[in-house]
N, C-alpha and C positions, 0 to 999 in steps of 0.2 A: 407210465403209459400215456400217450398223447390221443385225444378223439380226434375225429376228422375237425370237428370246429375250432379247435386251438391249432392246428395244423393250418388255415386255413385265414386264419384273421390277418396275418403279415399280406395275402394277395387281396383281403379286402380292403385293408390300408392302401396299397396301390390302387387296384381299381376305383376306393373312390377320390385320391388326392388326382389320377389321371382325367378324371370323367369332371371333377371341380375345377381343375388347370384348364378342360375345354368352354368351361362352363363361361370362365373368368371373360375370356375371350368376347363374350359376349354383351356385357358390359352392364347386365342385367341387376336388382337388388339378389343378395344372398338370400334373403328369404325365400325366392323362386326358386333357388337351388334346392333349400327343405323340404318344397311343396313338392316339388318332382322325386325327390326321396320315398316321401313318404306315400305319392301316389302309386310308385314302384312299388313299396311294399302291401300296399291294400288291392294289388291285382293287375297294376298294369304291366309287370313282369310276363303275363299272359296275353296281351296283345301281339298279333301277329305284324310283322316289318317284315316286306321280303319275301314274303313263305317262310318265315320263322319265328320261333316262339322263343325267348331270352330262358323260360325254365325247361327246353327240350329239347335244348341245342347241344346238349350233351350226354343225351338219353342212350345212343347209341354206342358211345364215344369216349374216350377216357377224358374226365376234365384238364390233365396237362397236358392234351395234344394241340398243339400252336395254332390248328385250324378254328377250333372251339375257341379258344381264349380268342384269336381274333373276330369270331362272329360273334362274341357275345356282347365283347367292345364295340364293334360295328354296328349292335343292336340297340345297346343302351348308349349311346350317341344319337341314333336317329330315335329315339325313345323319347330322349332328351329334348328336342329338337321339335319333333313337332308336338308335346306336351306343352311347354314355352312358345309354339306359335313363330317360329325363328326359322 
């Protein structure tokens, strides 16, 4: 028997080698990369971009509908983005 979270760690390896490849792009030290990590996970996941909120973008929603998964990517890019000032 599989939980949701071992079902779920192969799209988190995606999502963050995708969000690190944008990241690259920018030419930044790595460490800014950890610091925008880890401010994700101490609540800026709840900041609104857009009229949207990155933990509520799927509230309604199934998380494999392609609409989600591109807003959520959409969200944490521009999360990204102006966390780092960029």
């Amino acid at each position: 028997e599989t939980t949701d979270y071992t079902t779920r760690i192969p799209l988190i390896k995606l999502v963050n080698w995708w969000l690190f490849n944008k990241f690259t792009y920018l030419e930044l030290d790595d460490g800014k990369f950890a610091n925008f990590l880890t401010a994700f996970k101490n609540g800026l996941d709840n900041k609104e971009i857009d009229g949207k909120v990155f933990k509520e973008t799927d509230k309604d929603r199934s998380t494999k509908c392609k609409s989600v998964i591109s807003d959520k990517l959409d969200i944490l890019e521009k999360l990204m983005h102006e966390y780092l000032d960029v």
